[in-house]
C-alpha positions in Angstrom: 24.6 -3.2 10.2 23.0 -5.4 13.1 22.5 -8.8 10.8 19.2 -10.6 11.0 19.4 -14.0 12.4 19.6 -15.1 9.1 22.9 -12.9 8.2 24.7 -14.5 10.9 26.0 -17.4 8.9 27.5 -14.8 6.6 30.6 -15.6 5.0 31.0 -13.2 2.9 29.8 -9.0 2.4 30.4 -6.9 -0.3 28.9 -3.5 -1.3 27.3 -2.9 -4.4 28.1 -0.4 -6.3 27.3 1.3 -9.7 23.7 -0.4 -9.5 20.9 0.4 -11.8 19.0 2.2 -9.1 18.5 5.9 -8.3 16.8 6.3 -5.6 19.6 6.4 -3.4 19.2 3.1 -1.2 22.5 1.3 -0.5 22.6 -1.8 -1.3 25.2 -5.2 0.0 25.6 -8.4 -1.4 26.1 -11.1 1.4 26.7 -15.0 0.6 26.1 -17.4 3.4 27.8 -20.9 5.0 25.3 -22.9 3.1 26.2 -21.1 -0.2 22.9 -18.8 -0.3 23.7 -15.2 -2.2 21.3 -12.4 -0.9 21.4 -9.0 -1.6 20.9 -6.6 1.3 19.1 -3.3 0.6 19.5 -0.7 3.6 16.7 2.2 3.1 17.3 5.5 5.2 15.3 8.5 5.7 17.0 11.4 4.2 19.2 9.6 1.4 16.5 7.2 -0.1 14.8 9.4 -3.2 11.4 6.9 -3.6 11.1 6.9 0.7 10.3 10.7 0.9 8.5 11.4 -2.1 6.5 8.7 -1.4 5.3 9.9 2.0 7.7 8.8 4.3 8.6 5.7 6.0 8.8 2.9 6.8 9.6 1.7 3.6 6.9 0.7 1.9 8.6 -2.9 0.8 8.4 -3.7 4.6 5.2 -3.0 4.4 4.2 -5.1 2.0 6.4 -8.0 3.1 5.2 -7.9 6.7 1.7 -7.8 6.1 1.7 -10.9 4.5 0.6 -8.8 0.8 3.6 -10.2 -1.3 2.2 -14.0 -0.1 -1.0 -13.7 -2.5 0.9 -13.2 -5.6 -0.5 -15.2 -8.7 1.5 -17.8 -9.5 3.0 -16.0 -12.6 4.5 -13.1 -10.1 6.8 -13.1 -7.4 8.8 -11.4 -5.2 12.7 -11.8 -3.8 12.2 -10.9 0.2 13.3 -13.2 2.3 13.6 -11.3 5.1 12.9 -7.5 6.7 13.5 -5.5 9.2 13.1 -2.1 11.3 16.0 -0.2 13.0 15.0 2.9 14.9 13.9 5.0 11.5 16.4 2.8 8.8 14.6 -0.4 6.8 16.4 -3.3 6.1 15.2 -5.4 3.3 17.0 -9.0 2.4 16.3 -10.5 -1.0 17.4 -13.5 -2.8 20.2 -12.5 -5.3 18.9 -13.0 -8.8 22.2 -13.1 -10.2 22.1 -12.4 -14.4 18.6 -13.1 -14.5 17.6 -9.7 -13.2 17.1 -7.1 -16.6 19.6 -4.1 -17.2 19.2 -1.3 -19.5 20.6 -3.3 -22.2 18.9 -6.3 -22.1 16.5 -5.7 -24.9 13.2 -7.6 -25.3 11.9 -9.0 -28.5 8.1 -9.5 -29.0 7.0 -12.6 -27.2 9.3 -11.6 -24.2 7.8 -7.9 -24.2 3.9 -9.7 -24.2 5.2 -12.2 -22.1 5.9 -9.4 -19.0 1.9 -7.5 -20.1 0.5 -11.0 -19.5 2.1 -11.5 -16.4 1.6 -8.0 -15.1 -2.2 -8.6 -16.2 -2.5 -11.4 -13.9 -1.1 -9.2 -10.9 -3.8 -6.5 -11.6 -6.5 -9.4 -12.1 -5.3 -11.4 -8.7 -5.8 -8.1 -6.6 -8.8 -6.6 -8.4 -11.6 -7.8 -5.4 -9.8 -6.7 -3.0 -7.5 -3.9 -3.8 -4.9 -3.4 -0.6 -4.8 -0.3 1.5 -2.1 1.2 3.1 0.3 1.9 0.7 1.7 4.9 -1.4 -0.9 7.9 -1.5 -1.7 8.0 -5.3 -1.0 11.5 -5.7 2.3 10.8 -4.6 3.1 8.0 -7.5 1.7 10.2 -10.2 3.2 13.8 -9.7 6.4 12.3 -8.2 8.7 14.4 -10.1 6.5 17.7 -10.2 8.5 20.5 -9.9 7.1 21.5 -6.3 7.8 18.2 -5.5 12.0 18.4 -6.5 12.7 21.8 -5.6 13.9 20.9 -2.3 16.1 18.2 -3.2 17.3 19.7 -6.9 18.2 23.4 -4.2 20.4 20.9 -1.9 22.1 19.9 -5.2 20.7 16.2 -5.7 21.7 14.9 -9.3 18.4 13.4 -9.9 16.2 16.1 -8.7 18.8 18.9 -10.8 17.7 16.7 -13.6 14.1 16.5 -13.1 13.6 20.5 -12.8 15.8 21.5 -16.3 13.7 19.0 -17.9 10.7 20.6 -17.1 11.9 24.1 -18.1 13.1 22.5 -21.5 9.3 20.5 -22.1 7.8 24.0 -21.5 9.9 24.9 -24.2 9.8 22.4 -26.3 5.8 21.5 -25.8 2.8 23.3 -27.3 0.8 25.3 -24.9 -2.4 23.2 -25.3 -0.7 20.5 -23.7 2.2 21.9 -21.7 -0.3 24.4 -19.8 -2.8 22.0 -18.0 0.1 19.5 -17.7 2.0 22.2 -15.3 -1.6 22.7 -13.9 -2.1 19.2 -13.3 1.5 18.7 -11.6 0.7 22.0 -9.3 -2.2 19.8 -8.4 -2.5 16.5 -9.2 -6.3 15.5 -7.6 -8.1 15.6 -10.7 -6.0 12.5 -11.8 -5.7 10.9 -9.1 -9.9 11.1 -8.0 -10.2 9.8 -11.9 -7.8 6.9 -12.2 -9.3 5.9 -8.3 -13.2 5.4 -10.5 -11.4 2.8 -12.7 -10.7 -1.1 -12.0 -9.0 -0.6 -8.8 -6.2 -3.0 -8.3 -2.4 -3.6 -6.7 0.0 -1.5 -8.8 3.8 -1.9 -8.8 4.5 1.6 -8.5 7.5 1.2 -10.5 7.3 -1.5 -13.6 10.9 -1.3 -15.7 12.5 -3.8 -16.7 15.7 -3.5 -14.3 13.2 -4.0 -11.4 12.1 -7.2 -13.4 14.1 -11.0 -13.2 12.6 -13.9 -15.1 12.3 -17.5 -13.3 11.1 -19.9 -15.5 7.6 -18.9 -16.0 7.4 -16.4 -13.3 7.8 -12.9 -13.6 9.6 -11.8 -10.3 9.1 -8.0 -9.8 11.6 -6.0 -7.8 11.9 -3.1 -5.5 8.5 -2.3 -4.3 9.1 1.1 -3.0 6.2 2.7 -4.2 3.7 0.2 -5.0 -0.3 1.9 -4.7 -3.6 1.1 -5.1 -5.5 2.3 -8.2 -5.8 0.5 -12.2 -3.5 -1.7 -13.0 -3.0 0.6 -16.6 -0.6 2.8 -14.2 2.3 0.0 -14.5 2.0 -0.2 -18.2 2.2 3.6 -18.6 4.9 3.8 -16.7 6.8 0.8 -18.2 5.6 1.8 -21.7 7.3 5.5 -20.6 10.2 3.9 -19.6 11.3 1.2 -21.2 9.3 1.8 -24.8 12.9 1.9 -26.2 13.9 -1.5 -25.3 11.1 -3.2 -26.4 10.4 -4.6 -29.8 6.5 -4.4 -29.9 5.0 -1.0 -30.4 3.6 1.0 -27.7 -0.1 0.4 -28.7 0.3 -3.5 -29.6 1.9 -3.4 -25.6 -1.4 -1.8 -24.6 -3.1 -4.3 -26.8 -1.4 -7.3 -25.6 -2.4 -6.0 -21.7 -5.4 -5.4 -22.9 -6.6 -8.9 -23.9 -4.5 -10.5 -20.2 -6.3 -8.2 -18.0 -9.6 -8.8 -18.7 -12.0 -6.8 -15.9 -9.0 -5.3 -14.7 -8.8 -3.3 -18.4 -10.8 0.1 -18.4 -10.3 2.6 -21.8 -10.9 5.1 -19.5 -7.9 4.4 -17.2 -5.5 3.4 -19.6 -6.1 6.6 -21.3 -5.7 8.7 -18.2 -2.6 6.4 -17.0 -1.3 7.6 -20.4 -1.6 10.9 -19.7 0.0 10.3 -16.2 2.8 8.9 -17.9 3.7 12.5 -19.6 3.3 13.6 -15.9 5.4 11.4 -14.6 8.7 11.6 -16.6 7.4 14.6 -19.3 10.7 16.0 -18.0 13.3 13.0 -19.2 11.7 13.2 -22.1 12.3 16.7 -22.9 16.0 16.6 -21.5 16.8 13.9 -24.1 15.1 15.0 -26.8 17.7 18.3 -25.9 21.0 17.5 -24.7 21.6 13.6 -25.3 24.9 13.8 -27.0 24.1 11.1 -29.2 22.1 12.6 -32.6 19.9 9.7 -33.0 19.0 9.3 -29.2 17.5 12.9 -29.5 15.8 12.2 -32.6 14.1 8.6 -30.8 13.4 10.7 -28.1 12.2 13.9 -29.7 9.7 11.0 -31.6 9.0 9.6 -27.9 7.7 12.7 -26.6 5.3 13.9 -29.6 3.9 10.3 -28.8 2.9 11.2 -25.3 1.8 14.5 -25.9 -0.6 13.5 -28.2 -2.0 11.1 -26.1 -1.8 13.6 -23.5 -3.7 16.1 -26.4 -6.3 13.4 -26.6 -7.2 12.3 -23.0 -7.3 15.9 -22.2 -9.4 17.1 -25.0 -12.0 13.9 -23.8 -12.0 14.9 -20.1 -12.3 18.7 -20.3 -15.4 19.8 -18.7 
């Protein structure tokens, strides 16, 4: 790796390995004369997941450094770039190294911590809401990520993730009713409909990706992570997707999360959008869902997640049942 000028006074490098990510971006941790501990995240066409599927490079958390986007951030948000750069088709991104204060799978939240991280995504949606960015993931790209069309490639080549993504989809045809499981293949074929939808709602910045492991907590700030996908479109798309990740390591219920959003966001909060960003959700990782509910080899983790996914279809059932033509 060429360092930045600010990698020069390194002192110390170290790969990281066995991190919470999946998208395939490799990632170094570097600690510097004056005692500074950054992290190092090297994105490169071809091995990073998020960088392809979401349209290509650079990588979109260059972009949003470099532009100067990440500088409006409420106060409540932040971000951990400190630095960025370009090398022929390879992004370098250097962050400040959050240490224990970044979340893990494990780290479960209890109710004012879970309400706490809806208020302070609120204020991101509201802060952006006049003036929405451009430039950033294609929205159809975010919301049919996974679609089979869109893994085939990578689950042929033999890619765990994508492997993954396509037997969960043949098991939630299985394992879903028709009414729903037939216009949610539809929709994944082509995503448009959705996407020209959400785009009529309270248009806004969106994370792309809100989970708690791309979360830290500083004080009273929220600091998000990874911003490999973020897009433009409601802000109700990061709930759905951290309600259809994380739901499980959250004390609240889903609908007093969507509540608790609800009464943060203010004119960034549509019905509409939320219920469509629901039904995006099911879109989005429909196929996890399934896979769990099937072949986790812990008994109760099937039955949470067998529970999980009648949850989504029927708001899935619902939104679709109020949109038909």
């Amino acid at each position: 790796m060429a360092p930045s000028e600010l990698l020069r006074d390194a002192v110390e490098r170290s790969v990281v390995s066995g991190h919470e990510g999946k998208s395939g971006a490799g990632l170094e941790r570097v600690r510097l004369a004056d005692g500074r501990a950054l992290v190092v995240k090297r994105v490169v066409p071809d091995e990073d997941l998020t960088l392809d599927l979401a349209g290509g490079g650079p990588a979109l958390e260059y972009v949003v450094w470099s532009t100067g986007l990440l500088d409006r951030l409420p106060p409540g948000v932040g971000h951990a770039v400190v630095d960025a750069w370009l090398e022929g088709e390879t992004t370098y991104i250097v962050m400040r190294d959050l240490g224990d204060a970044v979340l893990t799978w494990q780290d479960r939240l209890d109710r004012p911590r879970a309400f706490w991280v809806m208020e302070r995504l609120a204020e991101l949606h509201r802060a952006y809401l006049d003036d929405p960015p451009t430039g950033l993931a294609p929205l159809d790209h975010l919301l049919d990520i996974f679609a089979p069309h869109r893994v085939a490639a990578g689950a042929d080549a033999g890619i765990e993730l994508m492997v993954l993504a396509r037997r969960g989809w043949e098991m939630f045809a299985d394992r879903v009713p028709a009414d729903v499981a037939g216009p949610v293949f539809a929709l994944l074929e082509d995503i448009t409909p959705v996407a020209d939808a959400l785009s009529l709602g309270p248009v806004t910045l969106c994370h792309g990706d809100a989970a708690t492991v791309n979360m830290a907590r500083e004080g009273e700030r929220l600091v998000l992570l990874d911003w490999a996908m973020p897009a433009r479109g409601p802000g109700a798309i990061d709930v759905a997707r951290f309600l259809a990740g994380c739901a499980s390591v959250v004390e609240p219920s889903r609908e007093e999360m969507i509540e608790a959003y609800r009464r943060a966001a203010g004119t960034a909060y549509d019905e509409r959008s939320m219920r469509l960003a629901l039904l995006s959700g099911l879109l989005w990782l429909g196929w996890n869902k399934a896979l769990d509910a099937t072949e986790h080899p812990d008994p109760a983790i099937r039955r949470q997640e067998e529970a999980d996914l009648d949850w989504w279809v029927r708001q899935a059932r619902t939104t679709l049942e109020r949109e038909a033509p």
